[in-house]
Chimera marker file (.cmm) of the C-alpha trace (Angstrom):
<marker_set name="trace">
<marker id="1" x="0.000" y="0.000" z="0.000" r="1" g="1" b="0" radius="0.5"/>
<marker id="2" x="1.221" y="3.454" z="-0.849" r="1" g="1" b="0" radius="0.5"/>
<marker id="3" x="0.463" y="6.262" z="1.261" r="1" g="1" b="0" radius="0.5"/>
<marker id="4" x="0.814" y="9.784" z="0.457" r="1" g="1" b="0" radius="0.5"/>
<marker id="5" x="1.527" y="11.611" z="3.700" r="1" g="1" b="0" radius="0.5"/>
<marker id="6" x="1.902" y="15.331" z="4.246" r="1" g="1" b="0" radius="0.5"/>
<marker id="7" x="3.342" y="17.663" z="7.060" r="1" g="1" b="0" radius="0.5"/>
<marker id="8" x="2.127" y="20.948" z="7.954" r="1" g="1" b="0" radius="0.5"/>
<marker id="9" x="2.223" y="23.574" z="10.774" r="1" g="1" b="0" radius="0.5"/>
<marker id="10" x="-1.167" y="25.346" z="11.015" r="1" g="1" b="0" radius="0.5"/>
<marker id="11" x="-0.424" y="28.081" z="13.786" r="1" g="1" b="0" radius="0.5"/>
<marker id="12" x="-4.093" y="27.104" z="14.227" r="1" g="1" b="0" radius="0.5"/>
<marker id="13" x="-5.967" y="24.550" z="12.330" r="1" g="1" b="0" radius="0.5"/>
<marker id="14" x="-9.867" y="25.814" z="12.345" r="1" g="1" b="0" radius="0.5"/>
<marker id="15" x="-9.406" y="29.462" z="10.494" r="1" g="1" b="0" radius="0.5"/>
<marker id="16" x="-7.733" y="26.990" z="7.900" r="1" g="1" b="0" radius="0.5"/>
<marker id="17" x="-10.735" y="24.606" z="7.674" r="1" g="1" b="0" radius="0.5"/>
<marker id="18" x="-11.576" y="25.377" z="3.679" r="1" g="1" b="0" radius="0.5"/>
<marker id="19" x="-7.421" y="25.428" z="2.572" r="1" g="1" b="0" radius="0.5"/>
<marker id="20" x="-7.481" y="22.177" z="4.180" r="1" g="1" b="0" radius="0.5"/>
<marker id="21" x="-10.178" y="21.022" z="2.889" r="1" g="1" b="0" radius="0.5"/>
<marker id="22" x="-9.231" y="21.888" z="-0.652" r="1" g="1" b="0" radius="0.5"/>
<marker id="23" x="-5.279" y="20.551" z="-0.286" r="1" g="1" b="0" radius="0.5"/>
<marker id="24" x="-6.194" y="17.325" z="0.490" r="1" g="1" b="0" radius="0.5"/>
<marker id="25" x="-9.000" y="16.690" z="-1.871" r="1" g="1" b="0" radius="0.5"/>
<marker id="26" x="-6.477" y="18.173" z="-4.738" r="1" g="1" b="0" radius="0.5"/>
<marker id="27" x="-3.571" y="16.245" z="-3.915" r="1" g="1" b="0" radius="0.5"/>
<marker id="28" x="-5.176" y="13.107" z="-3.022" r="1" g="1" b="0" radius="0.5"/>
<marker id="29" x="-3.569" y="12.775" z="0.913" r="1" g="1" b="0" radius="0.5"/>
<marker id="30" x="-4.195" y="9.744" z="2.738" r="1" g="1" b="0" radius="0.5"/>
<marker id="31" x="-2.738" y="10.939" z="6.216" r="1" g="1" b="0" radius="0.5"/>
<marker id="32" x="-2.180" y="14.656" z="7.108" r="1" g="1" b="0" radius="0.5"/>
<marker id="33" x="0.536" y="15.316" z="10.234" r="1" g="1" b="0" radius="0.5"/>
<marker id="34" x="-0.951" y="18.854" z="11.629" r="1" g="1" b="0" radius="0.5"/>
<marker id="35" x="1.324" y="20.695" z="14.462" r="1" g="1" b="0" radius="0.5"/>
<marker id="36" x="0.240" y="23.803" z="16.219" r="1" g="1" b="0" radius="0.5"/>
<marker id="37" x="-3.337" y="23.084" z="16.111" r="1" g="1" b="0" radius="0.5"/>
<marker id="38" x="-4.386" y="25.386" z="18.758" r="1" g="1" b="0" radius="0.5"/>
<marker id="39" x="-7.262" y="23.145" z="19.784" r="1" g="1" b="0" radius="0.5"/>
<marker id="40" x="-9.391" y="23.935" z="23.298" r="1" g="1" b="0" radius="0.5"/>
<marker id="41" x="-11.975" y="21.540" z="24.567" r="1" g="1" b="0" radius="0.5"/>
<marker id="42" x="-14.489" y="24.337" z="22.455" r="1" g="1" b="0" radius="0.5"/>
<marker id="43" x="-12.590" y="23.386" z="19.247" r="1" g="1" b="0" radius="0.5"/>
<marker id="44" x="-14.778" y="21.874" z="16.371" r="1" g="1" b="0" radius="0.5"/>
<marker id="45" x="-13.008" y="20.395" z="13.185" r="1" g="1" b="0" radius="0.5"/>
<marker id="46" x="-14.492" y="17.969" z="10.340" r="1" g="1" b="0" radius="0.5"/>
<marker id="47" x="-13.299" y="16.935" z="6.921" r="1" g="1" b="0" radius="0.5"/>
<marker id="48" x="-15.350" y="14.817" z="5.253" r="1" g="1" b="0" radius="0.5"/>
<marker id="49" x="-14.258" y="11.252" z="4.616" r="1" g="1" b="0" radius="0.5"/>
<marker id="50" x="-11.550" y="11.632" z="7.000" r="1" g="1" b="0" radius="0.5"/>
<marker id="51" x="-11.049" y="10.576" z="10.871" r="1" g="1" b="0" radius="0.5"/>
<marker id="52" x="-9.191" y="13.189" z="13.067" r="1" g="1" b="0" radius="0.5"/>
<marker id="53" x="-6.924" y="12.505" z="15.748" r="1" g="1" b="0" radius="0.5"/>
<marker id="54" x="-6.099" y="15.367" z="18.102" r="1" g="1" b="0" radius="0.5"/>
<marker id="55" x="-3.592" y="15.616" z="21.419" r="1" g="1" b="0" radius="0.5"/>
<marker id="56" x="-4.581" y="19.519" z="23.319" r="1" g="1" b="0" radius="0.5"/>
<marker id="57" x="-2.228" y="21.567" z="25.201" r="1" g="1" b="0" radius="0.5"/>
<marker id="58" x="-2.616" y="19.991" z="29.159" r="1" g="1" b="0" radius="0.5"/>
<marker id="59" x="-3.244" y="23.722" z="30.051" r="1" g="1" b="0" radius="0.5"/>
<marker id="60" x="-6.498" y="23.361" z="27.531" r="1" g="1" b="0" radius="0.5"/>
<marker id="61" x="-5.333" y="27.041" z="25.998" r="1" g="1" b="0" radius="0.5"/>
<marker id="62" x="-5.666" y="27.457" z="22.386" r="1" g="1" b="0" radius="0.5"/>
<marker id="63" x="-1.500" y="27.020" z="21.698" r="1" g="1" b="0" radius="0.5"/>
<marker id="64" x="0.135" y="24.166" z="20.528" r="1" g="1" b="0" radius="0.5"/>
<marker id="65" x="-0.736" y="20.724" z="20.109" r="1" g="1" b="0" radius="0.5"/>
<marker id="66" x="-1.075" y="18.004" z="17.442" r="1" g="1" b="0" radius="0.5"/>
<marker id="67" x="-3.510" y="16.097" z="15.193" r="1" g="1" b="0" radius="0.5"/>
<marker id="68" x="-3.556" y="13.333" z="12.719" r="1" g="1" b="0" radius="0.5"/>
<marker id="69" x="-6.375" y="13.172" z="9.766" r="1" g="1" b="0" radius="0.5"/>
<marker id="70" x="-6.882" y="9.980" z="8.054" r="1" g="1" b="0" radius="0.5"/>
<marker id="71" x="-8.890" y="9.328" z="5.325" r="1" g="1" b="0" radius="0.5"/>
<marker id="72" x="-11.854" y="6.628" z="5.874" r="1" g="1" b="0" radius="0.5"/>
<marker id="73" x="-10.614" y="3.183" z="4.428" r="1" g="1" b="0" radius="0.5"/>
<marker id="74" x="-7.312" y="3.091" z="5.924" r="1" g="1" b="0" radius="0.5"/>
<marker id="75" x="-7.186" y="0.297" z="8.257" r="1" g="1" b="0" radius="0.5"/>
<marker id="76" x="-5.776" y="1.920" z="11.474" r="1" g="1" b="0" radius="0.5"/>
<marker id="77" x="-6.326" y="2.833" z="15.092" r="1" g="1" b="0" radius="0.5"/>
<marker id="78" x="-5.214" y="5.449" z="17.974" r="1" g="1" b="0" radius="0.5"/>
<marker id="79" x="-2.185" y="4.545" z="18.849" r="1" g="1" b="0" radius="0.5"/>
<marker id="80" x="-1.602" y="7.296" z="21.986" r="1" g="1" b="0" radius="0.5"/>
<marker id="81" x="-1.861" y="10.488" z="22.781" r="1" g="1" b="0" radius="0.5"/>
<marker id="82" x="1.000" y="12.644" z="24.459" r="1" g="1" b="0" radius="0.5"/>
<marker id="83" x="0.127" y="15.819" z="26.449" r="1" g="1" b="0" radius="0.5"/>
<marker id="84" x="2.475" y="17.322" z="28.390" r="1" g="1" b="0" radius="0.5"/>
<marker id="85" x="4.001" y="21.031" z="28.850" r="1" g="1" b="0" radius="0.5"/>
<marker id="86" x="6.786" y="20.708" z="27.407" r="1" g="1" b="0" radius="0.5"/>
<marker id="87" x="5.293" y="18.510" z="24.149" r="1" g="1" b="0" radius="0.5"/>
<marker id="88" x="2.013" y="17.148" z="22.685" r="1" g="1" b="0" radius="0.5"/>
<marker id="89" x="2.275" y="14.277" z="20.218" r="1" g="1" b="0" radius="0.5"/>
<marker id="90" x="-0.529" y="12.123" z="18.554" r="1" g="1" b="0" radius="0.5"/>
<marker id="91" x="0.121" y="8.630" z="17.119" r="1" g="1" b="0" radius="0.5"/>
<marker id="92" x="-2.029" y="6.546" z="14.706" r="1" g="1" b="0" radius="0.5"/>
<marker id="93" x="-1.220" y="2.619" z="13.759" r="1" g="1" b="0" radius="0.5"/>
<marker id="94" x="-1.639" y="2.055" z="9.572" r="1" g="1" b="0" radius="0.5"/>
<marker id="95" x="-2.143" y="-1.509" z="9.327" r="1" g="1" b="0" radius="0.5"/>
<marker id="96" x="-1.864" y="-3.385" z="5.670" r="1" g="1" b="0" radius="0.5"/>
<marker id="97" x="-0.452" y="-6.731" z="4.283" r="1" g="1" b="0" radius="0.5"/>
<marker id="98" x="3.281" y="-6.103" z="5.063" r="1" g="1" b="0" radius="0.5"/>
<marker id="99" x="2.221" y="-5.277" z="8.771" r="1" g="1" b="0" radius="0.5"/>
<marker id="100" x="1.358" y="-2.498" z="11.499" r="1" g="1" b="0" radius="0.5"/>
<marker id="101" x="3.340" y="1.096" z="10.855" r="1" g="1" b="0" radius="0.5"/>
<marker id="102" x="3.090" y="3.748" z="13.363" r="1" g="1" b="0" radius="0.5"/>
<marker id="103" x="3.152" y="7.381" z="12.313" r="1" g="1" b="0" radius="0.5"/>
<marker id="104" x="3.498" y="10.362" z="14.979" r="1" g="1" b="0" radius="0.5"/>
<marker id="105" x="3.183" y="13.943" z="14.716" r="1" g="1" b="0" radius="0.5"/>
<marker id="106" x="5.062" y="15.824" z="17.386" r="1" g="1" b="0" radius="0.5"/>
<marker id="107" x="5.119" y="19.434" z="18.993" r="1" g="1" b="0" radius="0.5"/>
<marker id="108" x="8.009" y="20.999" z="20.932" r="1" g="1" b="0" radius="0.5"/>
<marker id="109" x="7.439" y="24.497" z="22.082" r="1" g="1" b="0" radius="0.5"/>
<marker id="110" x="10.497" y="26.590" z="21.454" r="1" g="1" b="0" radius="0.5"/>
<marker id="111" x="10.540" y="27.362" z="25.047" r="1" g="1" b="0" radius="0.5"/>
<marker id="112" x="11.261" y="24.578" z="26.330" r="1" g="1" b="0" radius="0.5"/>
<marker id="113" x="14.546" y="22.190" z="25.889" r="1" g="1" b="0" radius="0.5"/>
<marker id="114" x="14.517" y="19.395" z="23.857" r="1" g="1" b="0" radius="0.5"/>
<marker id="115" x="17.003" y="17.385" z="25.355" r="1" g="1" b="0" radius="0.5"/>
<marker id="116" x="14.556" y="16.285" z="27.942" r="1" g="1" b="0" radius="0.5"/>
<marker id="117" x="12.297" y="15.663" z="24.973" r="1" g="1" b="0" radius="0.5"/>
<marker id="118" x="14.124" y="13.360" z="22.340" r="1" g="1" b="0" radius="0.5"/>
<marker id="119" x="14.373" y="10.529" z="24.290" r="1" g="1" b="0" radius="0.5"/>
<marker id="120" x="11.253" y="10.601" z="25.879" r="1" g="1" b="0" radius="0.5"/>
<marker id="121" x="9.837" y="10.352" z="21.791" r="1" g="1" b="0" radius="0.5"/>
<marker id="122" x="12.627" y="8.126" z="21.181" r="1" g="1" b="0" radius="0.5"/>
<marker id="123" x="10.799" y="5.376" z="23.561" r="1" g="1" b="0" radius="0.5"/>
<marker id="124" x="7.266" y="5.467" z="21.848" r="1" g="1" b="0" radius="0.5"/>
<marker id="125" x="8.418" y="1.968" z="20.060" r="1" g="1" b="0" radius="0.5"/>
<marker id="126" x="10.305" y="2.719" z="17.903" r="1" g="1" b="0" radius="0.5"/>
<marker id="127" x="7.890" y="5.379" z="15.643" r="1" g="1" b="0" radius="0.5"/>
<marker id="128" x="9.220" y="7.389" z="12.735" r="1" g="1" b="0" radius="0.5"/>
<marker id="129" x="8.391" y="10.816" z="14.297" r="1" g="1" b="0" radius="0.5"/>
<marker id="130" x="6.964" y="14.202" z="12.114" r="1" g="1" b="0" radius="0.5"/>
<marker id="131" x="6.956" y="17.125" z="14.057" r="1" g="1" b="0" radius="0.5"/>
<marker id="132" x="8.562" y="20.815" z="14.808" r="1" g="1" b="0" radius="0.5"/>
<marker id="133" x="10.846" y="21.157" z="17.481" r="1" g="1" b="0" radius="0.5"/>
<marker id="134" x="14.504" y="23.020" z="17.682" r="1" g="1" b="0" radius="0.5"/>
<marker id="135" x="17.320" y="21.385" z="19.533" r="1" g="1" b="0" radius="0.5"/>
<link id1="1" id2="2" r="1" g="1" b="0" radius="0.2"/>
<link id1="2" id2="3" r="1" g="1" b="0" radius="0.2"/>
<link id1="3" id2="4" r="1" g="1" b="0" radius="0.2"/>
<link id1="4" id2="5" r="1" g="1" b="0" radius="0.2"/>
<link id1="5" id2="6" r="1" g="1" b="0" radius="0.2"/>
<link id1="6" id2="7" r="1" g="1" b="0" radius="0.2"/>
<link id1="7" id2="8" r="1" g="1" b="0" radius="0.2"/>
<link id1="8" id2="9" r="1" g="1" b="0" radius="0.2"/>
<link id1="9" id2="10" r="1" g="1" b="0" radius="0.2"/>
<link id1="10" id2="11" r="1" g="1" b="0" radius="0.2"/>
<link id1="11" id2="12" r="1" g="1" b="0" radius="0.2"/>
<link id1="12" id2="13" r="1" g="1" b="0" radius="0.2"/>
<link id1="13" id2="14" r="1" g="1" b="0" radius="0.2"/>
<link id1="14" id2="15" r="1" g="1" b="0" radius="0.2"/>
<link id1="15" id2="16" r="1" g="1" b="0" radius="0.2"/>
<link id1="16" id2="17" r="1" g="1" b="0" radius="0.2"/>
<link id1="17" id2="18" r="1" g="1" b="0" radius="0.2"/>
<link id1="18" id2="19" r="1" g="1" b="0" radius="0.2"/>
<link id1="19" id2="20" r="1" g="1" b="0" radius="0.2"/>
<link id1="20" id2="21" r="1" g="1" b="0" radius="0.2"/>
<link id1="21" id2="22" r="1" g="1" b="0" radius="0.2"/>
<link id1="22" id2="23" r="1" g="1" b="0" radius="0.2"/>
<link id1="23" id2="24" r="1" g="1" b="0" radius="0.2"/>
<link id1="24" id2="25" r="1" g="1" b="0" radius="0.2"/>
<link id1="25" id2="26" r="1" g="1" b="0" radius="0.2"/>
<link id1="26" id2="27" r="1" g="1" b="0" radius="0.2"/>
<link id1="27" id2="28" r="1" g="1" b="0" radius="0.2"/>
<link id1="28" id2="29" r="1" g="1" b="0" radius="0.2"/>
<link id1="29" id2="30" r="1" g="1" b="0" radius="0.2"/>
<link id1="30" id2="31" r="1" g="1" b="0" radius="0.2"/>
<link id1="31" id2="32" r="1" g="1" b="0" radius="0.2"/>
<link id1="32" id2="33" r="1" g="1" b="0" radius="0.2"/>
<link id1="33" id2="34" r="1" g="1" b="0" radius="0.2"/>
<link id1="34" id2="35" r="1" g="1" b="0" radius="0.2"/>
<link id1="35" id2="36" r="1" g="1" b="0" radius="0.2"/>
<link id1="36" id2="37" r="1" g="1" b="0" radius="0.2"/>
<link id1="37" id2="38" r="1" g="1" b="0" radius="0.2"/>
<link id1="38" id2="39" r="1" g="1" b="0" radius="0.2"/>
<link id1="39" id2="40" r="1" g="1" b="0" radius="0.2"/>
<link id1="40" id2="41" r="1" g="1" b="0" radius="0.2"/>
<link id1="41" id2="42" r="1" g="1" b="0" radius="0.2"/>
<link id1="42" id2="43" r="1" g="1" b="0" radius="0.2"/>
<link id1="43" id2="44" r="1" g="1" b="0" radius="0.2"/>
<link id1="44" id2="45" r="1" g="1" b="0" radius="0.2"/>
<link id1="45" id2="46" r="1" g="1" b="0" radius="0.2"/>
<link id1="46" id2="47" r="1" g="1" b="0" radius="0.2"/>
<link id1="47" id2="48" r="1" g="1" b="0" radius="0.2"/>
<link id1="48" id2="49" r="1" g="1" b="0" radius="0.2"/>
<link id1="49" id2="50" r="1" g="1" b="0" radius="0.2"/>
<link id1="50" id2="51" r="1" g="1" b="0" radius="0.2"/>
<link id1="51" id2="52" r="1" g="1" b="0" radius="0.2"/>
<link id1="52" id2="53" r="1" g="1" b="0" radius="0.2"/>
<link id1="53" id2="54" r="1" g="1" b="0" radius="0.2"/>
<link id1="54" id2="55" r="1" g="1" b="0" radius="0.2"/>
<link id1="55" id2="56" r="1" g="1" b="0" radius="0.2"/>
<link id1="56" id2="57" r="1" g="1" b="0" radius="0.2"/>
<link id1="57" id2="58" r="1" g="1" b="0" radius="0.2"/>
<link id1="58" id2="59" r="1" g="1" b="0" radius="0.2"/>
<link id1="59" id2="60" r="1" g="1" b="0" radius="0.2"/>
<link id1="60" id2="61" r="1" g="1" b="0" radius="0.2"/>
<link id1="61" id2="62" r="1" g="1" b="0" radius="0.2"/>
<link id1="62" id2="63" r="1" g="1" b="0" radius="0.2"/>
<link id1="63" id2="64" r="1" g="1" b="0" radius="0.2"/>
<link id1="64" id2="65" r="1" g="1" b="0" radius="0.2"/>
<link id1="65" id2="66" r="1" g="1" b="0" radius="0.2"/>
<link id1="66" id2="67" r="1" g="1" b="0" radius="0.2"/>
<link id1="67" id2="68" r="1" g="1" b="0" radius="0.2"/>
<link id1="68" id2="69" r="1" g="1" b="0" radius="0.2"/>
<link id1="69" id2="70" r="1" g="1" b="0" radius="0.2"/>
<link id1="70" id2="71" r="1" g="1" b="0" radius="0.2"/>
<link id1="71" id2="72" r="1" g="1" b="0" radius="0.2"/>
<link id1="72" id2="73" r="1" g="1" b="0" radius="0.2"/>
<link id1="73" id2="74" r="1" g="1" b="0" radius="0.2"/>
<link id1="74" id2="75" r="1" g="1" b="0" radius="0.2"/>
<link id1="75" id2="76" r="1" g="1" b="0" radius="0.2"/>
<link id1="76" id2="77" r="1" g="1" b="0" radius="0.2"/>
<link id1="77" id2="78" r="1" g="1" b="0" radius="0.2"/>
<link id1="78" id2="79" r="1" g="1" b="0" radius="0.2"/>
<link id1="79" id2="80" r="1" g="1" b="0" radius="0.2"/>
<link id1="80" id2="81" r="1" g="1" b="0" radius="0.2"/>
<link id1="81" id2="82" r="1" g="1" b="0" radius="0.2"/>
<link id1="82" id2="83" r="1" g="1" b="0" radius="0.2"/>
<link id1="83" id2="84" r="1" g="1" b="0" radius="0.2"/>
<link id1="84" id2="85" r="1" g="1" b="0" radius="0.2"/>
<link id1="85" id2="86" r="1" g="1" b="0" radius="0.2"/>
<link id1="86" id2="87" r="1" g="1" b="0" radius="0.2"/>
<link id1="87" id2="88" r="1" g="1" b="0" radius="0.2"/>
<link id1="88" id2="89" r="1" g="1" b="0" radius="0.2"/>
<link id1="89" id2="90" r="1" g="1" b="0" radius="0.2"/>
<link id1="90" id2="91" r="1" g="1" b="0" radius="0.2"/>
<link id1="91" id2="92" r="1" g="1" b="0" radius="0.2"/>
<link id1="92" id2="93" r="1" g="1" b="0" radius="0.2"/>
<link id1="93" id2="94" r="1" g="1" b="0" radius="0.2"/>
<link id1="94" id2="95" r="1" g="1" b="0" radius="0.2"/>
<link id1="95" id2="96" r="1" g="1" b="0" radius="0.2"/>
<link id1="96" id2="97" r="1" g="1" b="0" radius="0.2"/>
<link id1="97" id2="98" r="1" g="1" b="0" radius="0.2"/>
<link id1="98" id2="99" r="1" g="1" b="0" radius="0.2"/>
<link id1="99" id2="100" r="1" g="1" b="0" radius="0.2"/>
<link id1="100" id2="101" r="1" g="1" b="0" radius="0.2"/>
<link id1="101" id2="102" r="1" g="1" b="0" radius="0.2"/>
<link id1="102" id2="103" r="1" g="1" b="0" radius="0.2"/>
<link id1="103" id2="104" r="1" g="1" b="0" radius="0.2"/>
<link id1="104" id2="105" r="1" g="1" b="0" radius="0.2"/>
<link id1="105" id2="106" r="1" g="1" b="0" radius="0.2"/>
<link id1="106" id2="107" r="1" g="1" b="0" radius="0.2"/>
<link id1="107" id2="108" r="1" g="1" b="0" radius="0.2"/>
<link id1="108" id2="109" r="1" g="1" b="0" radius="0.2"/>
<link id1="109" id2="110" r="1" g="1" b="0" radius="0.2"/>
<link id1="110" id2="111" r="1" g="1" b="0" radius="0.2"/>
<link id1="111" id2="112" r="1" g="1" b="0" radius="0.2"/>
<link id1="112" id2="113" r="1" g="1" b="0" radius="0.2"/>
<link id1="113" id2="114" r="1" g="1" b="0" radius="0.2"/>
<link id1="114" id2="115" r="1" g="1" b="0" radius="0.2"/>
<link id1="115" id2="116" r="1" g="1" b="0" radius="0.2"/>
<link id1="116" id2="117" r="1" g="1" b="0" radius="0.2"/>
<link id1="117" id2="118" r="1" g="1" b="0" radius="0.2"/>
<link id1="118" id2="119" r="1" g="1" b="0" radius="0.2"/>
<link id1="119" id2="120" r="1" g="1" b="0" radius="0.2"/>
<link id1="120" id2="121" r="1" g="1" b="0" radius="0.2"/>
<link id1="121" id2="122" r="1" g="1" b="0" radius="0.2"/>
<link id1="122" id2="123" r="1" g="1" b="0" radius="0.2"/>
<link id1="123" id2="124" r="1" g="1" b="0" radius="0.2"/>
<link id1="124" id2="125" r="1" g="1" b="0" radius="0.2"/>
<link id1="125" id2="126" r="1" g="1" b="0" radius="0.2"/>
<link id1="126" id2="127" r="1" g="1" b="0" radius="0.2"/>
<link id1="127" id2="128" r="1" g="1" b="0" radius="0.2"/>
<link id1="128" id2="129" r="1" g="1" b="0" radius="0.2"/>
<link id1="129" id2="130" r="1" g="1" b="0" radius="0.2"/>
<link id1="130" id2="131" r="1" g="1" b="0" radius="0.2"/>
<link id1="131" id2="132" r="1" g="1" b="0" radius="0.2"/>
<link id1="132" id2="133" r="1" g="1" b="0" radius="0.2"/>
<link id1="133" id2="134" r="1" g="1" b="0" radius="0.2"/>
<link id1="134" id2="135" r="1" g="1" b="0" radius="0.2"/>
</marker_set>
């Protein structure tokens, strides 16, 4: 199975509901990494013919934080979510014939030192890791 896979930062994901919207359905993405979602418990956010996986902020402000969309069909499930202060991460499981692949999409504020962060992601078994974060 191929899977076309995209990365972006949305400094906010719901005031970009429609560009999303439109990118995916153009360039036919199967799995969308989103950092900087902003997401509160009030946040609302649907694309059509796609699941969304989101990780909040542990303050429950609108900064930071991750999601995950992925379009109906694929065979996968929540892998884990990862709040803390100092990074938010979401992780799905793809599974297909060859077997299981975990994707992660990651969040480091700038902030905050990563040192105390890399190995912490390092653990989560092994999973290639999408994200923004400076060392």
């Amino acid at each position: 199975m191929q899977l076309k896979i995209v990365l972006w930062n949305a400094n906010g994901l719901a005031q970009h509901t429609e560009e999303v919207k439109n990118y995916i359905q153009n360039q036919q993405v199967d799995i969308m990494l989103i950092s900087e979602t902003h997401f509160t418990t009030r946040s609302y956010f649907k694309i059509p013919n796609y699941a969304i996986y989101d990780t909040q902020h542990p303050h429950g402000t609108a900064h930071g934080g991750t999601a995950i969309l992925i379009k109906n069909g694929i065979k996968h499930y929540l892998h884990g979510h990862y709040n803390l202060e100092h990074f938010q991460a979401t992780s799905v499981t793809v599974e297909d014939w060859v077997g299981p692949l975990t994707i992660a999409v990651i969040y480091c504020p700038p902030k905050h030192h990563q040192s105390r962060t890399i190995p912490t992601l390092l653990h989560i078994n092994g999973t290639p890791l999408s994200g923004r974060w400076r060392l």
